[in-house]
Backbone as a chain_set.jsonl record, in Angstrom:
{"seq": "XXXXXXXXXXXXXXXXXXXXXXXXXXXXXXXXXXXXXXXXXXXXXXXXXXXXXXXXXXXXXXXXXXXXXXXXXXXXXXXXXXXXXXXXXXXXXXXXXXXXXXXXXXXXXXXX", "coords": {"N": [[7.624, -16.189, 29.407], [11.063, -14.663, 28.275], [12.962, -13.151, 29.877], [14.528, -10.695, 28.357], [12.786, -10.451, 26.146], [10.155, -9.485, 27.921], [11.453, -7.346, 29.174], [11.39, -6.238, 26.499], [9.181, -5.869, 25.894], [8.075, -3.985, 27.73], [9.654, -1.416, 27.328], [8.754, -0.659, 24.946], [6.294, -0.022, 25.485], [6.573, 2.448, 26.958], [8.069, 3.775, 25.599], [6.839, 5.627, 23.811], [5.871, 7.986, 25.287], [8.502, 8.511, 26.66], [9.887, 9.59, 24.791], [8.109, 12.163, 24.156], [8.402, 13.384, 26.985], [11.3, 14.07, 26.263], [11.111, 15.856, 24.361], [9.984, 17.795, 25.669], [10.853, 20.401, 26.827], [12.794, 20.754, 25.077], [12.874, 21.616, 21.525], [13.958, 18.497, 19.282], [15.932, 16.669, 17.283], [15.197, 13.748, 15.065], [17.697, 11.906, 15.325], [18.656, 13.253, 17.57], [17.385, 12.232, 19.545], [17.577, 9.529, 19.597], [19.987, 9.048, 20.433], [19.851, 10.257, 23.062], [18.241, 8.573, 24.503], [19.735, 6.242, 23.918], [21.249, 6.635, 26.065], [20.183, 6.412, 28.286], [19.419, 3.985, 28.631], [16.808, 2.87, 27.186], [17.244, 1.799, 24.565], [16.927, 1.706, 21.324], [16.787, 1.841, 17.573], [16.921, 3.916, 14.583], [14.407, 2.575, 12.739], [12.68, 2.417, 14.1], [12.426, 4.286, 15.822], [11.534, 6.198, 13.67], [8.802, 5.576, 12.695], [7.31, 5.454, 14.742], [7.379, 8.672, 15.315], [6.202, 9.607, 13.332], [3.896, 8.62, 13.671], [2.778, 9.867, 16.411], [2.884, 12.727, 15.357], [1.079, 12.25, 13.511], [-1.165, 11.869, 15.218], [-1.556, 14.432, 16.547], [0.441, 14.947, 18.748], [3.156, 15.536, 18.736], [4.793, 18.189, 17.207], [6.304, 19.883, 13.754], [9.222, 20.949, 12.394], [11.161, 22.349, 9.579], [14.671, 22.642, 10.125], [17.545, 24.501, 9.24], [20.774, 22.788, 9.213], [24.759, 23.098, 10.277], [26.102, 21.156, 10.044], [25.565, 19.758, 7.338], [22.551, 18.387, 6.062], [18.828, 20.141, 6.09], [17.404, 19.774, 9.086], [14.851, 17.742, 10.751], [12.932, 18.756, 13.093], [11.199, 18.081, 16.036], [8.999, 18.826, 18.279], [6.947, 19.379, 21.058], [2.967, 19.631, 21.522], [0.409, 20.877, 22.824], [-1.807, 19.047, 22.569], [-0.103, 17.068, 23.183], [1.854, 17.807, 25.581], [-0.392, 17.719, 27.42], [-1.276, 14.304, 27.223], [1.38, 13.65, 27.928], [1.164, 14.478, 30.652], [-0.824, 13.505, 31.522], [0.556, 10.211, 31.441], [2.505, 10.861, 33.351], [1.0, 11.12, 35.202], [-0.474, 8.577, 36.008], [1.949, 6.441, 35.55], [3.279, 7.208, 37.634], [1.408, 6.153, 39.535], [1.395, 3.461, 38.745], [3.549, 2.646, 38.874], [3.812, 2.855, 41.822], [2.367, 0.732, 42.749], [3.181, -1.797, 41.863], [5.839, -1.276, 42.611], [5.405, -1.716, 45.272], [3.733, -4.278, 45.581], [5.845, -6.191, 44.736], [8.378, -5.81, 46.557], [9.288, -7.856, 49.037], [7.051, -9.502, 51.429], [5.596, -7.469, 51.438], [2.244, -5.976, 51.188], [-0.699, -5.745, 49.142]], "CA": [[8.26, -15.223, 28.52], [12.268, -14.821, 28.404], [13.576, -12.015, 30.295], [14.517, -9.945, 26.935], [11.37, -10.224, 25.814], [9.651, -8.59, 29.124], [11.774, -5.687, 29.125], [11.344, -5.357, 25.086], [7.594, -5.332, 25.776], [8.066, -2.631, 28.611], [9.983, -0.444, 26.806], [7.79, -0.481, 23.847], [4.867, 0.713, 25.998], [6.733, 3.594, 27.734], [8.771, 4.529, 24.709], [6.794, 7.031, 23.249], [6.362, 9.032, 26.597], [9.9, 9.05, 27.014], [10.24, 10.564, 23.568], [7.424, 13.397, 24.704], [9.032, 14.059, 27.88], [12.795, 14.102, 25.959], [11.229, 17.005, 24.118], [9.154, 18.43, 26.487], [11.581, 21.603, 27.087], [13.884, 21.461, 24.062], [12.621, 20.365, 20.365], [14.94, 17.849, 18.8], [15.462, 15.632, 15.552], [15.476, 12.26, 15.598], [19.378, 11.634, 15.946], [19.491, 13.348, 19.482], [16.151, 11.448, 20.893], [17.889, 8.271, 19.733], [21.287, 9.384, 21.004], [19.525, 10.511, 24.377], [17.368, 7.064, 24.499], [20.782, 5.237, 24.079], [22.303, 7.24, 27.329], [19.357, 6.255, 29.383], [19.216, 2.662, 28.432], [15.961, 3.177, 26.527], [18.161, 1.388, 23.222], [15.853, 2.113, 20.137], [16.965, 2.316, 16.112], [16.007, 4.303, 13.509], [13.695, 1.723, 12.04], [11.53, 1.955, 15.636], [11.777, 5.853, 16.306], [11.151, 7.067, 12.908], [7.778, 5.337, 12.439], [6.615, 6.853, 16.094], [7.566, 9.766, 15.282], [5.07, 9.551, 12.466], [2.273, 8.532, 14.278], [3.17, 10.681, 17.342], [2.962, 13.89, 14.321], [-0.31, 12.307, 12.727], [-1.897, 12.037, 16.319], [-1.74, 15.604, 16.852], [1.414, 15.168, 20.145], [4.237, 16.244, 18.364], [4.84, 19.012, 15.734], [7.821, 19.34, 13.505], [9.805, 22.611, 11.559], [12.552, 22.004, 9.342], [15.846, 23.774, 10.382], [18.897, 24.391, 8.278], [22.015, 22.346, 9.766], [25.604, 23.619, 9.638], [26.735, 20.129, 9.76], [24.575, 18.508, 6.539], [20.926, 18.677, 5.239], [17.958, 20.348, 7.165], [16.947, 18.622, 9.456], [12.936, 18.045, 11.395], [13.069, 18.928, 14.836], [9.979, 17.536, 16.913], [8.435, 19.598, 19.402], [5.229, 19.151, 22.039], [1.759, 20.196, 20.881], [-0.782, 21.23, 23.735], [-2.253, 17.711, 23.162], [1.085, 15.974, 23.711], [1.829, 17.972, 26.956], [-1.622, 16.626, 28.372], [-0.97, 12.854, 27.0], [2.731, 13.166, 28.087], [0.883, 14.613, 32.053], [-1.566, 12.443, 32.093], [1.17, 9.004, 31.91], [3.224, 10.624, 34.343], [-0.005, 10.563, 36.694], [-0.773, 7.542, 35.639], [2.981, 5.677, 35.759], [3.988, 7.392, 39.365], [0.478, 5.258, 40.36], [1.286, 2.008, 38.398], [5.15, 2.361, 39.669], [3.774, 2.562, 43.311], [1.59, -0.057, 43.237], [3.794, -2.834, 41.278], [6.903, -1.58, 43.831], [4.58, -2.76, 46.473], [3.697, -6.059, 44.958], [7.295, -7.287, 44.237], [9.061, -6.004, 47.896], [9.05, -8.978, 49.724], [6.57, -9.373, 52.696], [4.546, -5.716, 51.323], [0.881, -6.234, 51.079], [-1.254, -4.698, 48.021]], "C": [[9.678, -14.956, 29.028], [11.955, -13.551, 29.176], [13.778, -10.447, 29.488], [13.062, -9.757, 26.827], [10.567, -9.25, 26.668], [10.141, -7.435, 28.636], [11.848, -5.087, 27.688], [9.873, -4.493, 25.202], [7.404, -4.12, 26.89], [8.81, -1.487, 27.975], [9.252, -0.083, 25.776], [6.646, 0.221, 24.121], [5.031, 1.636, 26.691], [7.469, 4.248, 26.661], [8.177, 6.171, 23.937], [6.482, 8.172, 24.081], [7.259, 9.337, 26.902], [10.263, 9.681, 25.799], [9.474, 12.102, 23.77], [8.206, 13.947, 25.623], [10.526, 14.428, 27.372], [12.185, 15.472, 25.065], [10.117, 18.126, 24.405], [9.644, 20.113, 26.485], [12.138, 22.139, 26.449], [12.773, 20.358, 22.715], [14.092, 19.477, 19.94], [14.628, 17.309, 17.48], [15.891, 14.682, 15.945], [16.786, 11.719, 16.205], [19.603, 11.992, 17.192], [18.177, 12.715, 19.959], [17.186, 10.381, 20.107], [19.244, 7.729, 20.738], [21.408, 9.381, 22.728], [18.352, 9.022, 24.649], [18.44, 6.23, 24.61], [21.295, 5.317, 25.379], [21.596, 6.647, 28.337], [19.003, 4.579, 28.961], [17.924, 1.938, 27.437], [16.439, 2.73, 25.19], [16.761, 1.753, 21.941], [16.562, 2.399, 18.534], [16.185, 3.629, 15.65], [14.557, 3.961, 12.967], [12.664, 1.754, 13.394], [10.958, 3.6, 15.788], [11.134, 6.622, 15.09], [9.144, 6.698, 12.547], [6.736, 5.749, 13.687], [6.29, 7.786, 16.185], [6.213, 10.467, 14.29], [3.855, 9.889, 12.95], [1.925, 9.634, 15.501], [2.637, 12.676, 16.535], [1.166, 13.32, 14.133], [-1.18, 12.214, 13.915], [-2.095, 13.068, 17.102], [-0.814, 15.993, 18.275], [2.367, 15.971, 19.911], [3.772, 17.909, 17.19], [5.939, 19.154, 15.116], [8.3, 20.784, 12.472], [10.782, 21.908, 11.146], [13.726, 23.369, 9.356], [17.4, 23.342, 9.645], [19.718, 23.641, 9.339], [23.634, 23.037, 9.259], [26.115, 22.416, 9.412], [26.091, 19.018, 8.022], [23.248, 19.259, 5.78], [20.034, 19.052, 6.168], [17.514, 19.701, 7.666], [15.478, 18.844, 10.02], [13.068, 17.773, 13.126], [11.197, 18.728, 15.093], [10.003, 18.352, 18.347], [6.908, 19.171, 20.125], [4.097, 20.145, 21.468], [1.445, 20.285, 22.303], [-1.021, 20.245, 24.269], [-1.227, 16.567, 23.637], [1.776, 16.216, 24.958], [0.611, 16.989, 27.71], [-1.455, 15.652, 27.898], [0.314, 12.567, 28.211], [2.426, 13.296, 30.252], [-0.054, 13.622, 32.566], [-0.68, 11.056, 32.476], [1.709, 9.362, 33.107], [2.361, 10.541, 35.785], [-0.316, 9.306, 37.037], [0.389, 6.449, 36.114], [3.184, 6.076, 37.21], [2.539, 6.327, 39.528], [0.628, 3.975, 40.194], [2.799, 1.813, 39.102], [4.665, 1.613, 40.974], [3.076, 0.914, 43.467], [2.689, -1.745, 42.601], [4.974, -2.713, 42.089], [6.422, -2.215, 44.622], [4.289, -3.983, 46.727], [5.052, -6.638, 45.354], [8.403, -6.683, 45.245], [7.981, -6.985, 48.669], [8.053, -8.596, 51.244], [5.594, -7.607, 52.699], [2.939, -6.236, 51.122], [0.258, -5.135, 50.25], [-2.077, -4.033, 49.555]], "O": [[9.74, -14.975, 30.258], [10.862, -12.988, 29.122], [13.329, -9.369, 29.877], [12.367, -8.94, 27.432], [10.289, -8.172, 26.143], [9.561, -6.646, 27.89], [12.196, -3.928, 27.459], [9.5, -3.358, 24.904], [6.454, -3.354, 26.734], [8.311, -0.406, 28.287], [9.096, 1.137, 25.732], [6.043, 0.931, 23.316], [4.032, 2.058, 27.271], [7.522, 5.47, 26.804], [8.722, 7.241, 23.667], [6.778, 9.298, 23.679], [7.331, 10.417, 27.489], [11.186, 10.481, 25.949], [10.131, 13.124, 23.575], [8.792, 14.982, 25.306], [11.083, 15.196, 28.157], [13.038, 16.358, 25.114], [9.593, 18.977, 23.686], [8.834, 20.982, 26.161], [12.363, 23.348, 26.496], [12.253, 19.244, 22.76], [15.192, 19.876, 20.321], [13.613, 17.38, 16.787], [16.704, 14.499, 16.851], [16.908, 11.212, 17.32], [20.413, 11.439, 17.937], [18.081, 12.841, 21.18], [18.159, 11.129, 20.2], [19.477, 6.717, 21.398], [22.278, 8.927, 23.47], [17.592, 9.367, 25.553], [18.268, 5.328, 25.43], [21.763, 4.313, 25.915], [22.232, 6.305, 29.334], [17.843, 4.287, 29.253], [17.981, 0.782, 27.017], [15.911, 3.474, 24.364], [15.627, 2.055, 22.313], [16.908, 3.579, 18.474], [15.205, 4.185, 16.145], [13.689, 4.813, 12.777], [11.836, 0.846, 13.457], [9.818, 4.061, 15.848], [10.336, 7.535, 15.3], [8.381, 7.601, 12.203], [5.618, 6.247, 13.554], [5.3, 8.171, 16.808], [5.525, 11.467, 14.493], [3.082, 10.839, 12.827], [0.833, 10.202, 15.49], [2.159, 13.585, 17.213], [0.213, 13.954, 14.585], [-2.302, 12.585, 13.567], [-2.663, 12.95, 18.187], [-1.083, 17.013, 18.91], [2.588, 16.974, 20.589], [2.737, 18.357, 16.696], [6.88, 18.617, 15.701], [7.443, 21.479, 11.925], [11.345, 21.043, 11.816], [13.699, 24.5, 8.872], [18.054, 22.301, 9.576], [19.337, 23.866, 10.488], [23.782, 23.44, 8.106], [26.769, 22.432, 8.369], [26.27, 17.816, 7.831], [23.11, 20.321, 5.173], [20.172, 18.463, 7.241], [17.012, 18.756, 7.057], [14.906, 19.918, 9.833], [13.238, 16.853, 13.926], [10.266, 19.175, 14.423], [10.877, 18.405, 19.212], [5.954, 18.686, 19.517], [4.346, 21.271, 21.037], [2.25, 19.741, 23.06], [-0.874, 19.953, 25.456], [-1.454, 15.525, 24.252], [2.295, 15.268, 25.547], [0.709, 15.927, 28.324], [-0.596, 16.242, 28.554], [0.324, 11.691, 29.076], [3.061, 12.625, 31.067], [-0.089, 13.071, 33.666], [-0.916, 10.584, 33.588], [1.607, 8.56, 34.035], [2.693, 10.156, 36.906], [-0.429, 8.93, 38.204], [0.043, 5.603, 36.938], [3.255, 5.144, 38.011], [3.07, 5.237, 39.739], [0.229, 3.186, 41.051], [3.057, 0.837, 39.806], [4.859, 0.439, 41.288], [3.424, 0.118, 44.34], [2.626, -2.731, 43.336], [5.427, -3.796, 42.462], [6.858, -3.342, 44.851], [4.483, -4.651, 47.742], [5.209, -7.479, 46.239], [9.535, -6.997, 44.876], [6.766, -7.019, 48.861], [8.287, -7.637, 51.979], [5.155, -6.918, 53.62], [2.961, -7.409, 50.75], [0.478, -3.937, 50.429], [-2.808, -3.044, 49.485]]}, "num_chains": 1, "name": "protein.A"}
């Protein structure tokens, strides 16, 4: 598998945790998680986050309010549910353990 490829398929499988944790503290609307996904290298469209966002809503993680804008049309700010805190605590128990163990692997001369 190319290089690209790898890191499409890794981002794809951490993406929607990094969208939980991006509005873990503050809600947002789509334009600043894509905006804040661009800053952190995390690259992502429209056409990728809005259908997440979906499922993320119909899976009971997110929740969503619409708020007037002064710039435009109201917009849907996404916020953490209960169950999307515990999803979003459980990966990070989960990733700090798969981090450690795959750093370990791939420094030279480390032993699982």
């Amino acid at each position: 598998m190319p290089a690209d490829g790898l890191v499409s398929q890794m981002r794809r499988g951490a993406l929607e945790y990094c969208v939980l944790a991006l509005i873990r503290e503050t809600p947002r609307y789509a334009f600043e998680l894509i905006e804040a996904l661009g800053r952190t290298g995390m690259l992502t469209t429209e056409g990728t986050l809005y259908p997440l966002l979906s499922r993320l809503r119909r899976d009971g993680l997110v929740k969503t309010d619409w708020r007037e804008s002064t710039d435009g049309p109201p917009r849907r700010y996404y916020e953490l549910t209960t169950e999307g805190r515990r999803a979003l605590t459980a990966f990070k128990n989960e990733w700090t353990s798969f981090r450690g163990a795959v750093d370990g692997i791939l420094q030279e001369g480390k032993k699982p």
